[in-house]
PDB file with one MODEL, atoms N, CA, C and O in Angstrom:
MODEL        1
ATOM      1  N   UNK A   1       0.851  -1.168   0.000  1.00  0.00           N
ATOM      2  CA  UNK A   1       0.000   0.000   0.000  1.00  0.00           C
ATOM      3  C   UNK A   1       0.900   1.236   0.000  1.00  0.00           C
ATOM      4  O   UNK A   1       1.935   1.396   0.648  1.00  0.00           O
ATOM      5  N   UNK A   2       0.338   2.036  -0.808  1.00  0.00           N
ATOM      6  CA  UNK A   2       0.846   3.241  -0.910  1.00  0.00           C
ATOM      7  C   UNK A   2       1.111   4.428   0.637  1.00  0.00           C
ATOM      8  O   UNK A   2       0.254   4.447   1.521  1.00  0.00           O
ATOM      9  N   UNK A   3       2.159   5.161   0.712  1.00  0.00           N
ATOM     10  CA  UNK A   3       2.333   5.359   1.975  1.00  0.00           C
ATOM     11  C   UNK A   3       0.887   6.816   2.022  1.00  0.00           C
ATOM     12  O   UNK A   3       0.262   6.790   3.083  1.00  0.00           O
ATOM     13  N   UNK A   4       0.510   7.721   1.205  1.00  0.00           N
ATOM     14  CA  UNK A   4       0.237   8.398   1.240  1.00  0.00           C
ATOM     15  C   UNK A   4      -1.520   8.018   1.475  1.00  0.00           C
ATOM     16  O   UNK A   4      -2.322   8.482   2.286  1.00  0.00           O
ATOM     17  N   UNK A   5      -1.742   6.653   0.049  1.00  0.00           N
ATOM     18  CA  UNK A   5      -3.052   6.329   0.703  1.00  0.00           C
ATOM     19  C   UNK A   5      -3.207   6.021   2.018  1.00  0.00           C
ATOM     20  O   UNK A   5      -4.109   6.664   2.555  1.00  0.00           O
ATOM     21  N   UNK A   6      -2.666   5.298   2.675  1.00  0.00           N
ATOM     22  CA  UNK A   6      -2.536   4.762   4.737  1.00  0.00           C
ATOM     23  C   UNK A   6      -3.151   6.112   4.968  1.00  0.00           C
ATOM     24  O   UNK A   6      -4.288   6.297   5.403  1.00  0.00           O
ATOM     25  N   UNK A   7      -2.195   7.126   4.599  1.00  0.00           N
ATOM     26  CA  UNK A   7      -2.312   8.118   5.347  1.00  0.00           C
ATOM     27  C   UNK A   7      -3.771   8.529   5.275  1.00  0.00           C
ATOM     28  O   UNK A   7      -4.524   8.224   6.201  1.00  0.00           O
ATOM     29  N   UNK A   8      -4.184   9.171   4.274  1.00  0.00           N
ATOM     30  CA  UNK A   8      -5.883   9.037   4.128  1.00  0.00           C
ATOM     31  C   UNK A   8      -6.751   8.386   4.729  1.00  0.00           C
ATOM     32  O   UNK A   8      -7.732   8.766   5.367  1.00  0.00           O
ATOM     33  N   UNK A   9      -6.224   7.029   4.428  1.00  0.00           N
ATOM     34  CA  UNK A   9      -7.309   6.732   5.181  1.00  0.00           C
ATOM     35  C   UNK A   9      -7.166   6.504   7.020  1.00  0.00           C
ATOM     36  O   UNK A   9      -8.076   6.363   7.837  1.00  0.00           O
ATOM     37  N   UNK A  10      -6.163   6.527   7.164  1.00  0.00           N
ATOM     38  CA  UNK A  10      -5.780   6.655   8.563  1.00  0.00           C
ATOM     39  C   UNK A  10      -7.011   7.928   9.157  1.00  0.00           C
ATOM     40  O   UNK A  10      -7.864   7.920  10.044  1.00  0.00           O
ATOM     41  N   UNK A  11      -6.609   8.814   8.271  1.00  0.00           N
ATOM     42  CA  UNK A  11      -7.234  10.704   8.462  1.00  0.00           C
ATOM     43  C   UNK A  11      -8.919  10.228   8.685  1.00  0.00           C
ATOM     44  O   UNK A  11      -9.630  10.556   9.635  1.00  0.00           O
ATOM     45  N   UNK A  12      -9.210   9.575   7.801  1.00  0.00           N
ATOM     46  CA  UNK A  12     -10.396   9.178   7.443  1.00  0.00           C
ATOM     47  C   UNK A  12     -11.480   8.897   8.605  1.00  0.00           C
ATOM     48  O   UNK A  12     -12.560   9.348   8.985  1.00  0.00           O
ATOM     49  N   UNK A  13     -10.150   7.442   9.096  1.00  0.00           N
ATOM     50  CA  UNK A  13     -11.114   6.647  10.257  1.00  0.00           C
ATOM     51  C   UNK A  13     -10.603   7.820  11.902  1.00  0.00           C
ATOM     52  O   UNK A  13     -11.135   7.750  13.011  1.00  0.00           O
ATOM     53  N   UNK A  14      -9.779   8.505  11.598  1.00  0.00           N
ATOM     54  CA  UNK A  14      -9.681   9.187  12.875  1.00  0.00           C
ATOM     55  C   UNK A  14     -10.582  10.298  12.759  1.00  0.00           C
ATOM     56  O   UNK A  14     -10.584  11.081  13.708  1.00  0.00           O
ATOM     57  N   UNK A  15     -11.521  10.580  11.574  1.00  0.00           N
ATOM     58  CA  UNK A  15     -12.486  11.495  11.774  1.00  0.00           C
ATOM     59  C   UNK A  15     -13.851  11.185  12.167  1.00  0.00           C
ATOM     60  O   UNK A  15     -14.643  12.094  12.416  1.00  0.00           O
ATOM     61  N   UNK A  16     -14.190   9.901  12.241  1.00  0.00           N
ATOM     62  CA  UNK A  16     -15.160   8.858  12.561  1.00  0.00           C
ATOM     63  C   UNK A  16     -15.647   9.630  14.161  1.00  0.00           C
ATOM     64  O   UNK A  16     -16.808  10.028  14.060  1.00  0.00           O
ATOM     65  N   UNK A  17     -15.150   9.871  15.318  1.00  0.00           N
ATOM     66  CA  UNK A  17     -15.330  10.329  16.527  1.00  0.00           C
ATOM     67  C   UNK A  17     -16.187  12.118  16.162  1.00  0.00           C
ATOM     68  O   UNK A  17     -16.599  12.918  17.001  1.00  0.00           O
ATOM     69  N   UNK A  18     -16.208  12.258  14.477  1.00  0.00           N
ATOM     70  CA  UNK A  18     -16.942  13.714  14.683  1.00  0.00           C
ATOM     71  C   UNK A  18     -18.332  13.385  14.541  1.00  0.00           C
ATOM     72  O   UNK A  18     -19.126  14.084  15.169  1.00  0.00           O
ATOM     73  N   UNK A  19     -18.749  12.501  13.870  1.00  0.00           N
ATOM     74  CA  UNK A  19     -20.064  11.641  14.014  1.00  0.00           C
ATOM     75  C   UNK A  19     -20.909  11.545  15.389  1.00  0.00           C
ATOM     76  O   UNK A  19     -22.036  11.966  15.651  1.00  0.00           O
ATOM     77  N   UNK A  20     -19.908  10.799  16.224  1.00  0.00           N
ATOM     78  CA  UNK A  20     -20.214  10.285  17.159  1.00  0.00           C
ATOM     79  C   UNK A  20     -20.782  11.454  18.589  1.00  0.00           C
ATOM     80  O   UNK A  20     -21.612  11.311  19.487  1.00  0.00           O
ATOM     81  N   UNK A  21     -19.907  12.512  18.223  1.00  0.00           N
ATOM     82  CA  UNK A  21     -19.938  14.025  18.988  1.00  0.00           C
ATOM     83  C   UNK A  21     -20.961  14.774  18.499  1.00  0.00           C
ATOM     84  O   UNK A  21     -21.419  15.724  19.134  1.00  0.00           O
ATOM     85  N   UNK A  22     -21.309  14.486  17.579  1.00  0.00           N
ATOM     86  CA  UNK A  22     -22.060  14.857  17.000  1.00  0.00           C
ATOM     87  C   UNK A  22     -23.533  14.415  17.211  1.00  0.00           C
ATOM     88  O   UNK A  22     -24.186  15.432  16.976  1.00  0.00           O
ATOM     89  N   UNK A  23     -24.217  13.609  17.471  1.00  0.00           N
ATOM     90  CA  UNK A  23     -24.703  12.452  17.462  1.00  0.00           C
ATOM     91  C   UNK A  23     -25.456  12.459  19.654  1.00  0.00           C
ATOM     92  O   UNK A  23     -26.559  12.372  20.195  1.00  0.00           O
ATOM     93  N   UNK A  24     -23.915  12.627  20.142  1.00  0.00           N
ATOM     94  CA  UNK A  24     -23.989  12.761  21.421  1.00  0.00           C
ATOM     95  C   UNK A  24     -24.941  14.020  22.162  1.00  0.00           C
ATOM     96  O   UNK A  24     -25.872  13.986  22.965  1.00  0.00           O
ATOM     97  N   UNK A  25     -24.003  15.451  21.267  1.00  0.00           N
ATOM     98  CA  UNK A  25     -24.401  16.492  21.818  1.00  0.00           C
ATOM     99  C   UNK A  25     -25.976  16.321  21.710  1.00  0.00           C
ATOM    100  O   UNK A  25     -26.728  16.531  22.662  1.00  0.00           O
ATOM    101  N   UNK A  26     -26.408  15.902  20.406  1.00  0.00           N
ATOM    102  CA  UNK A  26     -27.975  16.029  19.956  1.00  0.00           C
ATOM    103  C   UNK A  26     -28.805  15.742  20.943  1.00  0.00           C
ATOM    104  O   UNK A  26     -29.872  16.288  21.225  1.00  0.00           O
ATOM    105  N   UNK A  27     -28.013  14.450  21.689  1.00  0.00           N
ATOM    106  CA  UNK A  27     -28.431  13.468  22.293  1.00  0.00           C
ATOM    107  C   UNK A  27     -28.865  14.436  23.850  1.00  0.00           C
ATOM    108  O   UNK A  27     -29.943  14.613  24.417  1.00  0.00           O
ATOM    109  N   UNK A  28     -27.978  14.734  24.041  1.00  0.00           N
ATOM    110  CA  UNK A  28     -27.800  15.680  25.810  1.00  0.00           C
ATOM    111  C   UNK A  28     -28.176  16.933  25.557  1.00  0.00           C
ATOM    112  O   UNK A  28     -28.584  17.583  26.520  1.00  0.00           O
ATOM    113  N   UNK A  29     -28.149  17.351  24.690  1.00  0.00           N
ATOM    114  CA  UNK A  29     -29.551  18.597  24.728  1.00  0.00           C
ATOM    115  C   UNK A  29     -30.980  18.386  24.849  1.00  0.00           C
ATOM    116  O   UNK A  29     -31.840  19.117  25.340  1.00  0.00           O
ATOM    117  N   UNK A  30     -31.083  17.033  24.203  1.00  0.00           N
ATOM    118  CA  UNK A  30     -32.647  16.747  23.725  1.00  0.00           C
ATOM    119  C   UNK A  30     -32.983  16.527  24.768  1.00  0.00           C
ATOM    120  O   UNK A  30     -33.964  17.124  25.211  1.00  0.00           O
ATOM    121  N   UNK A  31     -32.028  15.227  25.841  1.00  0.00           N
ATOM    122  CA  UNK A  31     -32.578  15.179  26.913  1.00  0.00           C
ATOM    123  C   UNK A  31     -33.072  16.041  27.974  1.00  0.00           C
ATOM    124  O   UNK A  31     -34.184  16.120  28.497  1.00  0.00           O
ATOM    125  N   UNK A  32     -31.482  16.959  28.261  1.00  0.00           N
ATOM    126  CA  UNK A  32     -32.145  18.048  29.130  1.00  0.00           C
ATOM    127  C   UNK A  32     -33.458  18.874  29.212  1.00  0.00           C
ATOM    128  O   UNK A  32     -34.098  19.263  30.188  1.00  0.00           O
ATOM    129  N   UNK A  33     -33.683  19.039  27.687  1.00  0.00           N
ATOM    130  CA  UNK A  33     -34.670  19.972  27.185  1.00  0.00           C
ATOM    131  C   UNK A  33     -36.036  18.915  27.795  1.00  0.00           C
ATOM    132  O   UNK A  33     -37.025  19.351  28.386  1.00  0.00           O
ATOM    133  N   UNK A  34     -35.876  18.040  27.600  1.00  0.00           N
ATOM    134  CA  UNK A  34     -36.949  17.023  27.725  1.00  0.00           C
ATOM    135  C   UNK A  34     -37.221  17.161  29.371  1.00  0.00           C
ATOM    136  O   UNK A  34     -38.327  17.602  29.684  1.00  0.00           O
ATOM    137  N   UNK A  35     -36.314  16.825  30.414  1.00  0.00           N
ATOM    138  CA  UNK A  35     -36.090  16.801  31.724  1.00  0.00           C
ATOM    139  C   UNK A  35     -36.731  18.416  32.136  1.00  0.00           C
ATOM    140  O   UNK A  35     -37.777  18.527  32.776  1.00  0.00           O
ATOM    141  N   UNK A  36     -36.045  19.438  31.729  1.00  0.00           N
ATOM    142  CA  UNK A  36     -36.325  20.543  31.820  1.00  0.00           C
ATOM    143  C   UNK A  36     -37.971  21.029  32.061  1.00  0.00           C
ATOM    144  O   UNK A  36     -38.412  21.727  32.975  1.00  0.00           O
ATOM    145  N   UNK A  37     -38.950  20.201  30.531  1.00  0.00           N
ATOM    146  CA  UNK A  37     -40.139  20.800  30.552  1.00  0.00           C
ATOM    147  C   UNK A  37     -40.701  19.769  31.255  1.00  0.00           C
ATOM    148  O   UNK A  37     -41.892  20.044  31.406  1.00  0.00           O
ATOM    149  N   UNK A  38     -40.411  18.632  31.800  1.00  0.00           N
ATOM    150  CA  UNK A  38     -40.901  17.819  32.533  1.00  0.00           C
ATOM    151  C   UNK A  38     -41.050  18.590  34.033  1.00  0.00           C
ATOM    152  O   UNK A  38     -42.044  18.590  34.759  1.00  0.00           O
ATOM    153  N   UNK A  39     -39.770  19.232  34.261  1.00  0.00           N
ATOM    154  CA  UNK A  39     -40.132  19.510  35.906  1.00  0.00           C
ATOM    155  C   UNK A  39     -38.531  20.601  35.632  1.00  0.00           C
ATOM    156  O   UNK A  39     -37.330  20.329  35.624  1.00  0.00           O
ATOM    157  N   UNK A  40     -39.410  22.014  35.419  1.00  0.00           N
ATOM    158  CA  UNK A  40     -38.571  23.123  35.033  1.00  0.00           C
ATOM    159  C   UNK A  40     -38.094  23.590  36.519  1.00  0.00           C
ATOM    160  O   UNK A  40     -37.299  24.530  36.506  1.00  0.00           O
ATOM    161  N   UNK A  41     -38.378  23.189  37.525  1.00  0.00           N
ATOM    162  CA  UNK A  41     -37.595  23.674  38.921  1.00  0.00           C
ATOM    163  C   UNK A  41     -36.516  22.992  39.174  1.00  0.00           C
ATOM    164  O   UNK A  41     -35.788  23.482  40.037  1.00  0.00           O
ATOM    165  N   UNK A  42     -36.143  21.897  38.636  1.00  0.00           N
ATOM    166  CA  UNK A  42     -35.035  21.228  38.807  1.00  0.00           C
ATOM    167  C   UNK A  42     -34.206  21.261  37.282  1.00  0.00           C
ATOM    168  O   UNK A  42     -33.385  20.388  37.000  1.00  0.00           O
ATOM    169  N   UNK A  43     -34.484  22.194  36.513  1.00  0.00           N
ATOM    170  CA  UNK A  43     -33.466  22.196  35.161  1.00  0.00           C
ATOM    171  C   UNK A  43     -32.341  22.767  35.611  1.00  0.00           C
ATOM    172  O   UNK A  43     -31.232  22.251  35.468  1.00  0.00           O
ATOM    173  N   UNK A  44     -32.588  24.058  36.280  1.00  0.00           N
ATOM    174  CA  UNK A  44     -30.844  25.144  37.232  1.00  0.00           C
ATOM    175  C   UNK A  44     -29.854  23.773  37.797  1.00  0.00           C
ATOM    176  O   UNK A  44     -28.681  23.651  37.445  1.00  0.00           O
ATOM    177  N   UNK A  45     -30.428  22.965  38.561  1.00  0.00           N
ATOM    178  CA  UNK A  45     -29.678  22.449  39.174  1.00  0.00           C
ATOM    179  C   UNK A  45     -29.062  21.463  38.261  1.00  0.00           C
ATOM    180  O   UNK A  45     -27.980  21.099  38.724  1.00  0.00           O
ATOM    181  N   UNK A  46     -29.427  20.740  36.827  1.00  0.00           N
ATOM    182  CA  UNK A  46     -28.804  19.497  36.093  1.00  0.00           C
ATOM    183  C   UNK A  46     -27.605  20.868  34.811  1.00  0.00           C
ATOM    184  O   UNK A  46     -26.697  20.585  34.029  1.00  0.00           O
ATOM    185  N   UNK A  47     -28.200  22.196  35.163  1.00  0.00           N
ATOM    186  CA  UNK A  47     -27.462  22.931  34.407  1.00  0.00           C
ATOM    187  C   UNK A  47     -25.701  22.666  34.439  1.00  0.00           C
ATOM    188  O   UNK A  47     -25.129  23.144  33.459  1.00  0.00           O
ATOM    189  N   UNK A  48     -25.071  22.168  35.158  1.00  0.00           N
ATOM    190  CA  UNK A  48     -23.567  21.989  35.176  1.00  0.00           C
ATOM    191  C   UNK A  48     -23.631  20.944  34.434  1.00  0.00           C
ATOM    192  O   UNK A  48     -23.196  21.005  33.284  1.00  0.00           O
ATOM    193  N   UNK A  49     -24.217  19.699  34.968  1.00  0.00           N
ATOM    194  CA  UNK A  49     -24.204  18.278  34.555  1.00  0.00           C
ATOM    195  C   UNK A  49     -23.982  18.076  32.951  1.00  0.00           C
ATOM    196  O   UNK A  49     -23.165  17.323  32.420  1.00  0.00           O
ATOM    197  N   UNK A  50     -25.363  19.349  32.018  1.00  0.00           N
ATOM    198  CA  UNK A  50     -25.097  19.528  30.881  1.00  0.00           C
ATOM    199  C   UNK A  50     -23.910  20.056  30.317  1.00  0.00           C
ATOM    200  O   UNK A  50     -23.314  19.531  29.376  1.00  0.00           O
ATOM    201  N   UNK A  51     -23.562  21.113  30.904  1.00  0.00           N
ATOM    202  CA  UNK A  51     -22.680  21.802  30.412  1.00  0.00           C
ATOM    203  C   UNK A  51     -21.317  20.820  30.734  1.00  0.00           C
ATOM    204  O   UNK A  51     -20.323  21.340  30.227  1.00  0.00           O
ATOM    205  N   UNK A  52     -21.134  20.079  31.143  1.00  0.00           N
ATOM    206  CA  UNK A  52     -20.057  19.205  31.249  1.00  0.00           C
ATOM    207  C   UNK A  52     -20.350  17.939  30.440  1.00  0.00           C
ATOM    208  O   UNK A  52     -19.448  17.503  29.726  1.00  0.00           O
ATOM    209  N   UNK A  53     -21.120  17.529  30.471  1.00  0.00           N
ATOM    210  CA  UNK A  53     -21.504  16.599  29.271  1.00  0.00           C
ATOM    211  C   UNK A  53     -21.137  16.953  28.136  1.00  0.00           C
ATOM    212  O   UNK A  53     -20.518  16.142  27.447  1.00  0.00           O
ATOM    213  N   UNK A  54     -21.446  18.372  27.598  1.00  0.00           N
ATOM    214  CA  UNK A  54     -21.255  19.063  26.263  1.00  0.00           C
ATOM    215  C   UNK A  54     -19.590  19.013  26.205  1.00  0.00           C
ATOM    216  O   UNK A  54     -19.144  18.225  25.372  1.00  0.00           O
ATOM    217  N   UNK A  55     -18.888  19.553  26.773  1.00  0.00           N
ATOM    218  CA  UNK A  55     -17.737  19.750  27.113  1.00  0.00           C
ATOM    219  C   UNK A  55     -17.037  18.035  26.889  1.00  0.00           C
ATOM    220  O   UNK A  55     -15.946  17.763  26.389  1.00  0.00           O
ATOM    221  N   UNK A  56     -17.625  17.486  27.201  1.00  0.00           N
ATOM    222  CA  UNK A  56     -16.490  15.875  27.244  1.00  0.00           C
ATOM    223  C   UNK A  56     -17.296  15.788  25.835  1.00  0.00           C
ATOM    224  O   UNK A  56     -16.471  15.715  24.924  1.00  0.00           O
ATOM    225  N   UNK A  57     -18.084  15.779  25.550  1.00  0.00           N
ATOM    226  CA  UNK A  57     -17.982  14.970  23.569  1.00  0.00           C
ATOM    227  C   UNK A  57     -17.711  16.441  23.188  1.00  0.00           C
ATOM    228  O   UNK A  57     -16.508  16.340  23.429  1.00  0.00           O
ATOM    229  N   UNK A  58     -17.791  17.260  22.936  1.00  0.00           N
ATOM    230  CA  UNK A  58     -17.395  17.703  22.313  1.00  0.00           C
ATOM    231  C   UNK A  58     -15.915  17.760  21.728  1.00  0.00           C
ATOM    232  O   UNK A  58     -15.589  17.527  20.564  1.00  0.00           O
ATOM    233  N   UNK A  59     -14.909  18.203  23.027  1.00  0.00           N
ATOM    234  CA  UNK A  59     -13.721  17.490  23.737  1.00  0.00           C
ATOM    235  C   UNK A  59     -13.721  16.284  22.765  1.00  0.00           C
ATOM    236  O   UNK A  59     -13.242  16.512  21.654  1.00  0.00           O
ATOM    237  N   UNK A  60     -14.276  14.784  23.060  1.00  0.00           N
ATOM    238  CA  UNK A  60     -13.907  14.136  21.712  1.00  0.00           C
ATOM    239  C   UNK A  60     -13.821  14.350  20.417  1.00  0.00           C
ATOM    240  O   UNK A  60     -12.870  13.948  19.746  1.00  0.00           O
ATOM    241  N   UNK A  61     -14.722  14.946  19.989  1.00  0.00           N
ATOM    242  CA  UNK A  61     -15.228  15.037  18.476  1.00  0.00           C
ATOM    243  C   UNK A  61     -13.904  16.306  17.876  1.00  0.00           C
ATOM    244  O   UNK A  61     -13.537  16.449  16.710  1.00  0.00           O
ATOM    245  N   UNK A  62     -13.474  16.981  18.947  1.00  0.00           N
ATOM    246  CA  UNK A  62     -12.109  18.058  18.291  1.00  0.00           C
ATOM    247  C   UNK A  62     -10.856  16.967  18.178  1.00  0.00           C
ATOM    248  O   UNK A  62      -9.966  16.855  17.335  1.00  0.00           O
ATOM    249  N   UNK A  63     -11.106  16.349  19.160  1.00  0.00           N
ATOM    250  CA  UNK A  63      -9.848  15.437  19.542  1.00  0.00           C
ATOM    251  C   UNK A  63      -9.425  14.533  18.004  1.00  0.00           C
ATOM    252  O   UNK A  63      -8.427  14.700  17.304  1.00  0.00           O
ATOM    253  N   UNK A  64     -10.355  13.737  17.843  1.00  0.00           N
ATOM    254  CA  UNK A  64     -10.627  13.387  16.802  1.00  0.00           C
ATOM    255  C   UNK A  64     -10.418  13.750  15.007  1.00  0.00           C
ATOM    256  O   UNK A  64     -10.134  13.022  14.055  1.00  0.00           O
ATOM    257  N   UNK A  65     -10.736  15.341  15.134  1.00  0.00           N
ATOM    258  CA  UNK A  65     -11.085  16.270  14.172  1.00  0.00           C
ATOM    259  C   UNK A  65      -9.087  16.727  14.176  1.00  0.00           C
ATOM    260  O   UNK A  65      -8.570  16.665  13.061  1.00  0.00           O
ATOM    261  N   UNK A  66      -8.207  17.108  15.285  1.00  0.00           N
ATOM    262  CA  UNK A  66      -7.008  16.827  15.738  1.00  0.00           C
ATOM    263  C   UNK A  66      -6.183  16.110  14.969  1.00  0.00           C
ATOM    264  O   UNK A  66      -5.368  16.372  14.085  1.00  0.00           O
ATOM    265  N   UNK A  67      -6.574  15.152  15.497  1.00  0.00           N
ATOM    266  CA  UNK A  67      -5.750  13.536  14.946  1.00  0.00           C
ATOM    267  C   UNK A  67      -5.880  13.234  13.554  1.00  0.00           C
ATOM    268  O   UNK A  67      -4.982  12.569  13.040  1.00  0.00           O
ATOM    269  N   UNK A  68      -7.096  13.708  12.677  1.00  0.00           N
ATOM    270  CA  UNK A  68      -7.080  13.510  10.896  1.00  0.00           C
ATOM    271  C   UNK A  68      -6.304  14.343  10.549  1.00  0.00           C
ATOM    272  O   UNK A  68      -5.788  14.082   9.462  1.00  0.00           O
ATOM    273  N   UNK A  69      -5.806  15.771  11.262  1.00  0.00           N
ATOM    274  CA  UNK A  69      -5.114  16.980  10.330  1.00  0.00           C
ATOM    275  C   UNK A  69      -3.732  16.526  10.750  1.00  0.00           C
ATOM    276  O   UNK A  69      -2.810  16.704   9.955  1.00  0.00           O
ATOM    277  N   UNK A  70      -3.477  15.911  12.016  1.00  0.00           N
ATOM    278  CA  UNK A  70      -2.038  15.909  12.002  1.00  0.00           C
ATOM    279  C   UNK A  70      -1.601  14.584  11.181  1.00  0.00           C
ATOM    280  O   UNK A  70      -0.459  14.264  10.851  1.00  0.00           O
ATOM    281  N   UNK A  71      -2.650  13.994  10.971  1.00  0.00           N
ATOM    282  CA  UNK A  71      -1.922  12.775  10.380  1.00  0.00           C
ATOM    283  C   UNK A  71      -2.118  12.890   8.460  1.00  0.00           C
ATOM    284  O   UNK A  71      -1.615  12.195   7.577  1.00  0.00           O
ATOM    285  N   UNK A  72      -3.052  14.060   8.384  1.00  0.00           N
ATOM    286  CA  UNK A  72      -3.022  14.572   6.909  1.00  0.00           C
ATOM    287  C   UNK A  72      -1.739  15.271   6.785  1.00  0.00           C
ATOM    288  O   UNK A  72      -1.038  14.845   5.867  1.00  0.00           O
ATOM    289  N   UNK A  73      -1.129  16.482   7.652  1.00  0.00           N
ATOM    290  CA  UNK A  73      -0.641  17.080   7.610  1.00  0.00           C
ATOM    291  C   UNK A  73       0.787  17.421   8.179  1.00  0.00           C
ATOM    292  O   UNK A  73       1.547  18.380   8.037  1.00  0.00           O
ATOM    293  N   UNK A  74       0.829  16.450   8.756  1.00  0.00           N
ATOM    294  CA  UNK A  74       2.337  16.253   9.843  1.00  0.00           C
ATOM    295  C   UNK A  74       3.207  15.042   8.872  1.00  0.00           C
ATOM    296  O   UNK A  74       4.368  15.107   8.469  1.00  0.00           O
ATOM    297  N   UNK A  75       2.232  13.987   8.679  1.00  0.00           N
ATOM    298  CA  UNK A  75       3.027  12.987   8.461  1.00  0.00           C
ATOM    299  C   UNK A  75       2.870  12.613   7.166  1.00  0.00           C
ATOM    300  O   UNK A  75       3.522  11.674   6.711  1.00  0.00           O
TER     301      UNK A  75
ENDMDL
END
């Protein structure tokens, strides 16, 4: 195999985790939002919980997004 194709597709499957972040966030908004109009006196208090949720996939999905450019572009 060609060294440059690897590389591609290396880039390729390390972009696979923007899906997934993608996919997640949708996921932990919808819920909150859901939790929220269920019983809006207790949304303030799950407010960190989200915002740290968002923060760790997202956190993946760059990480990820990271790892295709350096391996497009480094190596």
């Amino acid at each position: 195999m060609e060294p440059e194709a690897a590389k591609l597709i290396g880039a390729g499957l390390a972009a696979i985790p923007l899906a997934g972040a993608g996919i997640g966030i949708g996921t932990i908004f919808g819920k909150f939002l859901e939790g929220a109009f269920r019983n809006p006196s207790a949304a303030a208090a799950n407010q960190q919980q989200l915002l740290l949720g968002f923060a760790l996939t997202e956190f993946t999905g760059l990480l990820g997004f990271v790892v295709a450019m350096i391996l497009l572009f480094v190596f």
